[in-house]
BAMI-122475 format. One line per 4 residues: number of its first residue (from 1); for each residue x, y negated, z negated of N, C-alpha, C. Coordinates in steps of 0.001 Angstrom, whole numbers, m for minus. Each point is the difference from the previous one (the first is absolute). Layout:
// BAMI-122475
NUM	X:Y:Z:X:Y:Z:X:Y:Z ~ ... .
***
This chain:
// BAMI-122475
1	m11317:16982:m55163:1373:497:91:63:1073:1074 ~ 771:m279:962:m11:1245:1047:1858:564:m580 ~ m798:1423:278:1252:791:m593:513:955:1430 ~ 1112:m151:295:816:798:872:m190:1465:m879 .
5	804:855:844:971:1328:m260:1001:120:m664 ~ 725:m1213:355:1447:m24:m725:608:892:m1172 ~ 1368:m520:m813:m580:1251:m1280:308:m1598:m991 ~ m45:m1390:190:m390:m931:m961:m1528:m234:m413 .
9	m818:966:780:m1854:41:m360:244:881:m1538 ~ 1333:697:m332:m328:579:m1467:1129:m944:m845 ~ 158:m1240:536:466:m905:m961:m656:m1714:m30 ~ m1037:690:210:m1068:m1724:m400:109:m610:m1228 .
13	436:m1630:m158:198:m717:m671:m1518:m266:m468 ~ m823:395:m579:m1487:m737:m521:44:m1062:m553 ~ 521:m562:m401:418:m1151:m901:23:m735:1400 ~ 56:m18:1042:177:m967:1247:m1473:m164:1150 .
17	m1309:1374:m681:m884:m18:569:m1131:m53:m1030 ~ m673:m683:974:m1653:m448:m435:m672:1033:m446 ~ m616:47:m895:m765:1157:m535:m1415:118:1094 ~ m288:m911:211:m1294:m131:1100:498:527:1324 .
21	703:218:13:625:273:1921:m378:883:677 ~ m387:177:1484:m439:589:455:1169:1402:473 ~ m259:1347:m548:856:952:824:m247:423:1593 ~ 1335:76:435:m210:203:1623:1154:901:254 .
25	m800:1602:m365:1498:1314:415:167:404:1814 ~ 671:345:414:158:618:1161:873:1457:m23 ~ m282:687:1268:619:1519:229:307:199:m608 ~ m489:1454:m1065:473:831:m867:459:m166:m947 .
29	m931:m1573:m849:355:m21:m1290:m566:851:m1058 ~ m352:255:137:m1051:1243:m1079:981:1043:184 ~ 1054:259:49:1211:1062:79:847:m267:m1320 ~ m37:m1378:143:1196:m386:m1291:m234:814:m1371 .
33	825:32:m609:730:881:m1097:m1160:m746:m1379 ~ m409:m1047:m108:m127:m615:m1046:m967:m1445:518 ~ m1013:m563:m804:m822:m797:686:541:m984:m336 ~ 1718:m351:877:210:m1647:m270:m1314:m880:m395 .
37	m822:m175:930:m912:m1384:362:m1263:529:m841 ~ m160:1192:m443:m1251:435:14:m891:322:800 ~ m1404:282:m427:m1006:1210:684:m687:m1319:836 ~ m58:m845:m307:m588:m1073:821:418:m251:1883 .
41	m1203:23:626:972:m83:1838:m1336:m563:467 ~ 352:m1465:127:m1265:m950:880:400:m7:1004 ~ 944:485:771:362:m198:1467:928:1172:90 ~ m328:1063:1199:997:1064:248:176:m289:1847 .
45	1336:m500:m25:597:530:1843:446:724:257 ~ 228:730:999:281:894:332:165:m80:1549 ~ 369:1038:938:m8:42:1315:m1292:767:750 ~ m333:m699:567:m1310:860:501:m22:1433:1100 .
49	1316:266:268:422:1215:514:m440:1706:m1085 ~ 82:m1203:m1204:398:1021:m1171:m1660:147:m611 ~ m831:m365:646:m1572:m743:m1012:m339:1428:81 ~ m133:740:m53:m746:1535:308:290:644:m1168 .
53	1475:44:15:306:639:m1568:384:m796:m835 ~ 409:m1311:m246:34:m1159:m630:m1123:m486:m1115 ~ m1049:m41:1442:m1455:m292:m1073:m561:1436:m454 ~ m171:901:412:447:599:m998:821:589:m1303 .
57	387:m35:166:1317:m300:m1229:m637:m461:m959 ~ m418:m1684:396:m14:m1176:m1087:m1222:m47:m144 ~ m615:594:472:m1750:362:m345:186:1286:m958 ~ 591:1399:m5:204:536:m774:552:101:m1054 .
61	1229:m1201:m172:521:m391:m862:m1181:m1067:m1278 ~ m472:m642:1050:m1214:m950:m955:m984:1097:m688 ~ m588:860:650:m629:1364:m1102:297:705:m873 ~ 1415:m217:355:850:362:m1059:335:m301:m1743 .
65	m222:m1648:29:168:m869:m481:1423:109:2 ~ 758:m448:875:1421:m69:m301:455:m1497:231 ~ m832:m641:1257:m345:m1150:117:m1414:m409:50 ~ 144:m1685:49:m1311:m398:168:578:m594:1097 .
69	m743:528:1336:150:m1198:1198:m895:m30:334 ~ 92:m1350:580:m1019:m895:498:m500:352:1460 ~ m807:1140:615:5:852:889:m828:m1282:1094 ~ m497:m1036:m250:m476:m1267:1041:1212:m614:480 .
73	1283:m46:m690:1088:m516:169:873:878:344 ~ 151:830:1328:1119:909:371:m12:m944:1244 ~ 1621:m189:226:201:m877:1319:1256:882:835 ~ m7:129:951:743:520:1065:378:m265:1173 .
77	1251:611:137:1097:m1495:1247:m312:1049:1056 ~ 7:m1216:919:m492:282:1376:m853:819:452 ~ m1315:143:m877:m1412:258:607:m287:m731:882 ~ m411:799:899:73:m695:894:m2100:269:246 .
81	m225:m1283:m1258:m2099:423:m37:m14:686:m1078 ~ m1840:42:m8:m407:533:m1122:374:1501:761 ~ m711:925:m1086:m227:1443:m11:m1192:288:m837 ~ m927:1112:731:m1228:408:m409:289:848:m1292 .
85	1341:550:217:m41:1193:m1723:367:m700:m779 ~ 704:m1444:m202:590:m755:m836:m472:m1300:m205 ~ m1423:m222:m204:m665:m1007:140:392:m1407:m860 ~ 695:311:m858:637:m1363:m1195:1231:m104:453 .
89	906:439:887:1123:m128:683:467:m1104:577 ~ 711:m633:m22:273:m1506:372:1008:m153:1036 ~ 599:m801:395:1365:115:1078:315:m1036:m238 ~ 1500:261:m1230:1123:m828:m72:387:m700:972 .
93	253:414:1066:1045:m363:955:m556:m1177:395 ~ m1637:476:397:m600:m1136:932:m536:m858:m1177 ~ m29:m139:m1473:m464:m963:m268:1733:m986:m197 ~ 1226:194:m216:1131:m638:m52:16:m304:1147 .
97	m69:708:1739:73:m763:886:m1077:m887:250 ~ m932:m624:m370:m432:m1051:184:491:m1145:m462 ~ 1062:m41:m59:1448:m1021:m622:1282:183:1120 ~ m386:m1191:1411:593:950:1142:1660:23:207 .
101	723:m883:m1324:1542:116:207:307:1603:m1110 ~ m1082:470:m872:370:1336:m640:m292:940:1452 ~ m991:104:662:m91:823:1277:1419:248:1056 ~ 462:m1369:m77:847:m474:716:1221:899:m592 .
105	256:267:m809:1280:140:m1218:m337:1763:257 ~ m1077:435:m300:61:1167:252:m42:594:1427 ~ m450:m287:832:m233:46:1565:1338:478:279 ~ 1175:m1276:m221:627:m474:671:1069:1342:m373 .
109	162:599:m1355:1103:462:m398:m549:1832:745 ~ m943:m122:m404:m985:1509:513:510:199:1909 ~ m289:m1133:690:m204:136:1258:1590:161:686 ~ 723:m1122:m452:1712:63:103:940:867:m590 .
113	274:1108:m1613:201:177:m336:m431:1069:m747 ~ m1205:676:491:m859:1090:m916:526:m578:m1325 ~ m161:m431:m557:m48:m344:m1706:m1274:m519:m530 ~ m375:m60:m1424:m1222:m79:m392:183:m148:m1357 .
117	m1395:m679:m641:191:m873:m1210:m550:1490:m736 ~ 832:174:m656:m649:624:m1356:m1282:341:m989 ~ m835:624:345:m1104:95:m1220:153:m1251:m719 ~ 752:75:m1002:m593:m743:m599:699:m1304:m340 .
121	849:m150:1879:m75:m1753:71:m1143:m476:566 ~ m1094:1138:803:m1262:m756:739:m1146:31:m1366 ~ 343:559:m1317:m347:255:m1204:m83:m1817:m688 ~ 1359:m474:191:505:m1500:m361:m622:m613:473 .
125	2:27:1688:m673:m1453:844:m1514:704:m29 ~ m712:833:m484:m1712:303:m324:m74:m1080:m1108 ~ 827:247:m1045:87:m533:m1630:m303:m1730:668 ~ 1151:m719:355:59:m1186:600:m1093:m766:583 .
129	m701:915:1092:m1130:m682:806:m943:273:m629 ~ m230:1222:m923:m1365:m46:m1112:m72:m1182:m444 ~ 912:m796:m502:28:m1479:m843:665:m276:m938 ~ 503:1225:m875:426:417:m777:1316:m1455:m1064 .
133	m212:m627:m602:988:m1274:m383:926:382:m368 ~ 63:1012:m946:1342:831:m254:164:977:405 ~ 878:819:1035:m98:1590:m173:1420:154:m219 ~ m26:1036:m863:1007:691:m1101:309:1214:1237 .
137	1384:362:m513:709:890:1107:842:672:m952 ~ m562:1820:220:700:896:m1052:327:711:1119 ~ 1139:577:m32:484:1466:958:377:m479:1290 ~ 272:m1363:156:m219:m496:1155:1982:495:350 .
141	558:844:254:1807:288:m415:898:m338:1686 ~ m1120:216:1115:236:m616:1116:1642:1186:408 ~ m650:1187:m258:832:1192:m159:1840:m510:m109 ~ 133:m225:m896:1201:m607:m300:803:1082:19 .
145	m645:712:m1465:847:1553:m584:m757:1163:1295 ~ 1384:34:353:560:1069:1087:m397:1612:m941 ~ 233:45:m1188:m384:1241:m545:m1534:m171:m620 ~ m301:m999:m394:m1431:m339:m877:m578:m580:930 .
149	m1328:644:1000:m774:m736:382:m1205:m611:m35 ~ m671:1118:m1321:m1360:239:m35:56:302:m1887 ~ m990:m490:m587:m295:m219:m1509:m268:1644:m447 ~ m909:454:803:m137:1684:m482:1064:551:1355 .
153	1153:349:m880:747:812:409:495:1413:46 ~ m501:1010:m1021:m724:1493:m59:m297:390:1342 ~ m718:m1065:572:m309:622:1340:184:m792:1182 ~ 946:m468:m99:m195:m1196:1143:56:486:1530 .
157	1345:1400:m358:68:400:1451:m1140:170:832 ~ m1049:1154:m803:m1362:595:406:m430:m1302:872 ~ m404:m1091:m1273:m981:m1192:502:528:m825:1673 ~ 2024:130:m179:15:m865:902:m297:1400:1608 .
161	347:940:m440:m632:1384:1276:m879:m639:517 ~ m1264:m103:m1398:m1456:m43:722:m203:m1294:1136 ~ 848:m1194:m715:m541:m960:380:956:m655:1804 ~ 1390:1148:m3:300:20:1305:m957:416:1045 .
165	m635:1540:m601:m1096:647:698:m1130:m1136:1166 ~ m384:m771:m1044:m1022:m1318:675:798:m1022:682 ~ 825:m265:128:805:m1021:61:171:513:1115 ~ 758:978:463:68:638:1252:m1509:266:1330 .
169	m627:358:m789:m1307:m270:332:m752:m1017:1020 ~ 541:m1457:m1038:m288:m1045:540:994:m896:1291 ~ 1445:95:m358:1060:m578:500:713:1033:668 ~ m217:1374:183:746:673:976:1528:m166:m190 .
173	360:148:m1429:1364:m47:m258:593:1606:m392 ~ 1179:301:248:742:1219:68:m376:619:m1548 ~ m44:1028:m473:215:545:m980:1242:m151:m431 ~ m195:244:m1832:1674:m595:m348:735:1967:m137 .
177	1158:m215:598:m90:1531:m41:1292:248:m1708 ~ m26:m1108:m764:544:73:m946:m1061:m648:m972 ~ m246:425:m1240:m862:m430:m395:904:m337:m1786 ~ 1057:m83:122:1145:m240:m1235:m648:m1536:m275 .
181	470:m267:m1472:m394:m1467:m38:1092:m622:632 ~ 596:m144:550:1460:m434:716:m1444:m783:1573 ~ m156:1166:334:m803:m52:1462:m1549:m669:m175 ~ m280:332:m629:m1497:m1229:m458:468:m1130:m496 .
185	1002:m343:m294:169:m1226:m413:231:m894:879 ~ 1063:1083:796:219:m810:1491:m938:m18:887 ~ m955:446:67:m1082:177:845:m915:m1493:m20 ~ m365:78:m1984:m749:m787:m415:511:m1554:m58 .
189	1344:m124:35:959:m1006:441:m519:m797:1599 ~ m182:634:293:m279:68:2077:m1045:m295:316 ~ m1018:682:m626:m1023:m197:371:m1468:m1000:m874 ~ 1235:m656:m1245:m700:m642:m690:989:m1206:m592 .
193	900:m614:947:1205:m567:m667:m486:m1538:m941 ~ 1316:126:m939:m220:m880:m584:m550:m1389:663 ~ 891:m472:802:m413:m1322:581:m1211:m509:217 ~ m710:1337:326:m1200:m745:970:m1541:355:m1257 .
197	739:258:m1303:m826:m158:m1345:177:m1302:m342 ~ 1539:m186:m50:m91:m1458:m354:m488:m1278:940 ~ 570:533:768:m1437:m889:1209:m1193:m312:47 ~ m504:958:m479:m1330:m320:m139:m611:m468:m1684 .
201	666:210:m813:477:m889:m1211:m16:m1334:311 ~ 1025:m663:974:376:m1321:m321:m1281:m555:1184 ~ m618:1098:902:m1332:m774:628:m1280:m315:m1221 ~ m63:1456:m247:m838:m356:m1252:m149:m1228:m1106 .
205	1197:m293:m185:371:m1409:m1126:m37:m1137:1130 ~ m60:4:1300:m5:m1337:1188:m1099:154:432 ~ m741:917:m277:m1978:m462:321:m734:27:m919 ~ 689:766:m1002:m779:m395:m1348:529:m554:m1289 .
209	467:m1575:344:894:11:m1104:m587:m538:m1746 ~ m1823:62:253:m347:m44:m1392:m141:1399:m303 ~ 552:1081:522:m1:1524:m568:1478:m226:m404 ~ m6:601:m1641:1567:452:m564:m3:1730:97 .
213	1166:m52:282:631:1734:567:584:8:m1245 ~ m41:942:m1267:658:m161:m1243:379:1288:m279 ~ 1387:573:m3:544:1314:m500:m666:231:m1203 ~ m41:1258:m567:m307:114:m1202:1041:1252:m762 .
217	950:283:1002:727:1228:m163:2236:m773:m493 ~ 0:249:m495:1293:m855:m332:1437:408:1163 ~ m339:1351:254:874:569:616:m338:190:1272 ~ m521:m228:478:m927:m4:1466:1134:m531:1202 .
221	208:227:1099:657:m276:937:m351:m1516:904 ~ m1496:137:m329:m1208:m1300:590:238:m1639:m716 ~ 795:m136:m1902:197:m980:m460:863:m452:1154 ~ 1143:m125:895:692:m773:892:m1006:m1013:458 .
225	m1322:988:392:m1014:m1166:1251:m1011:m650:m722 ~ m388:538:m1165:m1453:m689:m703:421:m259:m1734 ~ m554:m678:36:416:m508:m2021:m763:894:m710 ~ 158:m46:m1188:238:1028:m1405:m1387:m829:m427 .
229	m651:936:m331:m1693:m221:m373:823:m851:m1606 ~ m1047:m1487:m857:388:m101:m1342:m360:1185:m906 ~ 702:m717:m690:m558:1018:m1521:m1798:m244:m481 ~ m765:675:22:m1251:m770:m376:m306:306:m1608 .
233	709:1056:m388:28:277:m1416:1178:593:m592 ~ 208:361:m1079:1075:700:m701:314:1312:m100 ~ m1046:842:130:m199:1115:68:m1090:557:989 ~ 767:1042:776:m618:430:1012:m1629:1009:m683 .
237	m794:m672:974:m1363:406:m528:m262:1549:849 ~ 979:924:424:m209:1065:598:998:679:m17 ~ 287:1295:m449:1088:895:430:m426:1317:603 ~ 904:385:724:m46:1307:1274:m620:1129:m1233 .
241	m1103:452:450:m1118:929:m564:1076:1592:319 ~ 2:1042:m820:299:1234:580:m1617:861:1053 ~ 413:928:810:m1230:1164:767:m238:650:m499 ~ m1391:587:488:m232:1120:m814:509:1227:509 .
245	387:1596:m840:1204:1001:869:m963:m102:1557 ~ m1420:212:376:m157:646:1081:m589:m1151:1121 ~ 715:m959:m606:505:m1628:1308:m14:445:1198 ~ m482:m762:755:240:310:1635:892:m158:389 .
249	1010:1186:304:1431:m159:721:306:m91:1631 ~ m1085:238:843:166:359:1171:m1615:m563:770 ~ 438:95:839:m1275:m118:748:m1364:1301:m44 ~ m1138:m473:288:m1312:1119:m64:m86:648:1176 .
253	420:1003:m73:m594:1113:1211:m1442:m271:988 ~ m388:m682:773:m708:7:292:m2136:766:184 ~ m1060:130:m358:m974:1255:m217:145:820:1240 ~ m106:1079:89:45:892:566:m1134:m382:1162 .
257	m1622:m66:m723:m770:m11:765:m222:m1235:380 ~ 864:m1277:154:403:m940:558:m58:41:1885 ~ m840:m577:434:m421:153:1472:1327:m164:912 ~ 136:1164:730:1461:m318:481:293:m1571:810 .
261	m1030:m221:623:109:m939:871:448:m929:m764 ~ m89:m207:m1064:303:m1474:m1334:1303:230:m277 ~ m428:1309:m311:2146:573:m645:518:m307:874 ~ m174:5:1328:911:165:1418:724:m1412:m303 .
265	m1534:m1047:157:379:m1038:113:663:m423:m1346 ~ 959:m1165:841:1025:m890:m811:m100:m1480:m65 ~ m1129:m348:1079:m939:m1416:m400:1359:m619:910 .
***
């Protein structure tokens, strides 16, 4: 089950997913309010702009016991190669572009249009080319709600700050000099539009059409493009766990005696 951001990741239908299924979280799920999916994370994406304090994070978070992730399975878009400090580190990007009409799909919108697929639509087409026969789609909301964009919302502003910070970084785009949810929405509208999610949706189902794309969220914005996972039982075999009070709300400060040259770098 790859789980978006959305805020339908804290309304999972279980009754529509496999108890065996593989979890696959991306950016800053370990923020959420409550363990929709649970402590379980066999696959974490993320952006590799962000891997410095990211994997940290989710390495400190795993000592934590707050999760269990699967620290061989961290994948990240547009690494561009390995890295010597991040040796189990993988590159999303380049294992989906070896599928050259998904390359094509992203290339094309990036190079003409500065626009770009989403965390965790390159999250979807990882799920897909793994092999995956069913993958289940929670949070997937394809920013519909203009006011609701993100499942942990307590802090969303902070998270979406941080994650302009890198973004800028990489794409040399303006700072937002409004940071209202009015102006991230529109931002996130622009630079992540609907269309070219569902685009790569209906490629996904035309190169892989023994993979089923199955909602699992009732209210989800994504049922228009992909069908409604069945019922596999009567009663959902999981409900959203509460945190404990001193949950990780924010990101980890980086160690002090952390070699600057590493801190500097942003990989």
């Amino acid at each position: 089950m790859v789980c978006g951001n959305g805020p339908s990741c804290g309304e999972i239908d279980f009754t529509r997913v496999s108890q065996d299924v593989k979890i696959m979280r991306v950016t800053n799920f370990y923020l959420e309010e409550k363990y929709y999916v649970g402590k379980r994370v066999d696959y974490y994406v993320d952006y590799h702009k962000r891997i410095v304090d990211q994997y940290f994070n989710i390495r400190t978070i795993n000592s934590r016991k707050e999760y269990d992730i699967d620290m061989e399975n961290t994948w990240w878009t547009v690494m561009p190669g390995s890295n010597p400090h991040f040796p189990t580190a993988k590159s999303c990007t380049e294992f989906i572009q070896r599928v050259p009409l998904i390359a094509e799909l992203r290339c094309f919108y990036e190079y003409y249009y500065g626009q770009y697929l989403p965390t965790g639509m390159q999250a979807l087409a990882l799920a897909v080319c793994l092999g995956f026969d069913n993958v289940y789609l929670a949070g997937f909301d394809l920013f519909s709600d203009t006011k609701d964009l993100h499942v942990y919302k307590a802090i969303e502003q902070k998270c979406v700050e941080r994650v302009r910070n890198y973004e800028r970084a990489e794409y040399d785009t303006p700072p937002l000099q409004d940071m209202s949810a009015k102006s991230i929405s529109a931002h996130t509208s622009k630079v992540h539009p609907t269309f070219m999610q569902v685009e790569l949706i209906q490629l996904l189902s035309k190169l892989f059409p023994e993979t089923r794309l199955l909602s699992v969220c009732e209210s989800s914005a994504i049922n228009e493009h992909v069908l409604m996972g069945e019922k596999l039982t009567d009663k959902p075999w999981y409900h959203p766990q509460g945190k404990p009070e001193n949950r990780t709300t924010d990101w980890y400060t980086l160690p002090d005696n952390m070699p600057s040259s590493k801190r500097a770098e942003k990989v």
